[in-house]
TORPA-4810 file (N, C-alpha, C, O; in nm, 3 decimals):
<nodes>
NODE_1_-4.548_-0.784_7.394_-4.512_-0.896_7.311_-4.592_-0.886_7.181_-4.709_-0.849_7.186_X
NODE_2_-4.528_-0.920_7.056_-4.614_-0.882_6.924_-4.693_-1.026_6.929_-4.656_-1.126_6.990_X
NODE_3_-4.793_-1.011_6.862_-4.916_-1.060_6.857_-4.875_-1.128_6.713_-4.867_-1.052_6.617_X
NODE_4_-4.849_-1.266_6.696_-4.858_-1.406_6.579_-4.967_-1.432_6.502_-5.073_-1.474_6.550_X
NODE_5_-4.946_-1.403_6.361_-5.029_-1.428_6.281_-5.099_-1.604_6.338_-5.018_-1.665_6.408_X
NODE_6_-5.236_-1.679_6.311_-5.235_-1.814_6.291_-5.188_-1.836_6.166_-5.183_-1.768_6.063_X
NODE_7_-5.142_-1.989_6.208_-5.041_-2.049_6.063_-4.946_-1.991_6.029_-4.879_-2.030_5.933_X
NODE_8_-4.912_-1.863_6.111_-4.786_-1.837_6.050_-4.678_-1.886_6.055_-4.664_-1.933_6.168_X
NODE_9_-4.541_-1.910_5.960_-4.376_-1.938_5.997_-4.336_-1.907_6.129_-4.339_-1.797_6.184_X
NODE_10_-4.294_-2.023_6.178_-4.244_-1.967_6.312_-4.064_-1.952_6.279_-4.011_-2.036_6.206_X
NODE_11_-3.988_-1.848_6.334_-3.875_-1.804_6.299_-3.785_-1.912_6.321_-3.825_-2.005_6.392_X
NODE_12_-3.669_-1.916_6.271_-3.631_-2.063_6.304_-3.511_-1.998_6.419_-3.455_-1.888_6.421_X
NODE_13_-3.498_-2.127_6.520_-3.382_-2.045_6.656_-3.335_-2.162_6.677_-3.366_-2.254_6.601_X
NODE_14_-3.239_-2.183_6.801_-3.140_-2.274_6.835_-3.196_-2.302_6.970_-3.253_-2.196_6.997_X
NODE_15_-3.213_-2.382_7.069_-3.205_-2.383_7.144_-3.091_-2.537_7.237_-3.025_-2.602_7.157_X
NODE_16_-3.080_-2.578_7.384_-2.987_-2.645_7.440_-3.073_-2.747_7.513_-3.142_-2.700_7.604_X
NODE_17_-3.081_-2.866_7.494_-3.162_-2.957_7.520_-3.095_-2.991_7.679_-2.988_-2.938_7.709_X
NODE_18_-3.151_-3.063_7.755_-3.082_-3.108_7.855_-2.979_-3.216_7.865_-2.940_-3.266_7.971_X
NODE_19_-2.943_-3.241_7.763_-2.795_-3.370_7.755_-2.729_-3.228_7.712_-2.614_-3.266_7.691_X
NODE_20_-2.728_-3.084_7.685_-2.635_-3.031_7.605_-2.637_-2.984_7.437_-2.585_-2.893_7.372_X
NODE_21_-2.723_-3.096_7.409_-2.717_-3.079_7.245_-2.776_-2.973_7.241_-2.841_-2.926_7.334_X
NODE_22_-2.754_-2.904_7.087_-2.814_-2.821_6.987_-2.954_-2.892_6.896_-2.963_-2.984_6.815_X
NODE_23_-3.036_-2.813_6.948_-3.126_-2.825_6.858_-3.198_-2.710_6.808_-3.251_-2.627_6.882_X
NODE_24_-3.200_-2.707_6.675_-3.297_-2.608_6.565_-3.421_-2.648_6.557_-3.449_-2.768_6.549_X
NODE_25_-3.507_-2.555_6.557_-3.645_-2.569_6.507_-3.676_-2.578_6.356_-3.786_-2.597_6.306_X
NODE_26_-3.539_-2.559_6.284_-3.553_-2.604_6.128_-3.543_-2.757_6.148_-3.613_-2.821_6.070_X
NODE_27_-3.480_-2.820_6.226_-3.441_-2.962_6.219_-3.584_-3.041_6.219_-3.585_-3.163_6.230_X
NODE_28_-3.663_-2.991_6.211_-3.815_-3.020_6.217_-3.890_-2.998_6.140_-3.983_-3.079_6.144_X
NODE_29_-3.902_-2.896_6.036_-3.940_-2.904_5.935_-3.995_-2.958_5.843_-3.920_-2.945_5.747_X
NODE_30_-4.091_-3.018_5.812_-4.163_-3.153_5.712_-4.211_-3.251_5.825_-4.242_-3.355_5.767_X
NODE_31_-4.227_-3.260_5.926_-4.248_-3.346_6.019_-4.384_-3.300_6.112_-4.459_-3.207_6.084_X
NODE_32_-4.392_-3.372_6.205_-4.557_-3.325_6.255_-4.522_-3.189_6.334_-4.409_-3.155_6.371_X
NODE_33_-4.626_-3.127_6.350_-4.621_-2.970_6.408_-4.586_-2.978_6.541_-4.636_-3.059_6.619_X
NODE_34_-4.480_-2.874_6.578_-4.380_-2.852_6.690_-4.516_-2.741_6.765_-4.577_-2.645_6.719_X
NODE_35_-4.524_-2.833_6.934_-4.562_-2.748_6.980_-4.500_-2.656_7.092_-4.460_-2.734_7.179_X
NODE_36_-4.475_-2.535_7.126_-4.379_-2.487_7.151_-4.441_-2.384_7.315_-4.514_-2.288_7.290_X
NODE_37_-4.421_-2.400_7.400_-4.450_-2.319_7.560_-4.409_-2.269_7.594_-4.299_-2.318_7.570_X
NODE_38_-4.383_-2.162_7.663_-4.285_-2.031_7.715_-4.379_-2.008_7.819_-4.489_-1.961_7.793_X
NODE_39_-4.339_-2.042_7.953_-4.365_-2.021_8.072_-4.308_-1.930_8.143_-4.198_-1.947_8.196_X
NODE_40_-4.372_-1.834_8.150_-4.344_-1.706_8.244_-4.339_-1.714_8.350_-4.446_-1.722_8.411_X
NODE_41_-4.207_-1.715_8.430_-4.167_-1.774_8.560_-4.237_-1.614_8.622_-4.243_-1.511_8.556_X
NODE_42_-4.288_-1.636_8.781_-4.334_-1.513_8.830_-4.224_-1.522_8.979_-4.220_-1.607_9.068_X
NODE_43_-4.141_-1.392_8.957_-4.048_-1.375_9.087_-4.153_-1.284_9.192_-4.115_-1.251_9.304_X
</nodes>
């Protein structure tokens, strides 16, 4: 996995909320800082 500058731009992506909707991580933008988790499921 590449290694994130601090403070850097985070890329902007789409993801599917649980009602379905679309949501962008641009839709956030100017607002308080998105904190973001990726949990590595272990099979």
């Amino acid at each position: 996995m590449p290694k994130v500058e601090t403070a850097a731009v985070a890329p902007d992506f789409e993801l599917t909320d649980l009602t379905g909707a679309k949501i962008r991580l641009s839709d956030y933008r100017g607002n308080n800082p998105v904190l973001l988790v990726f949990n590595r499921g272990f099979t």
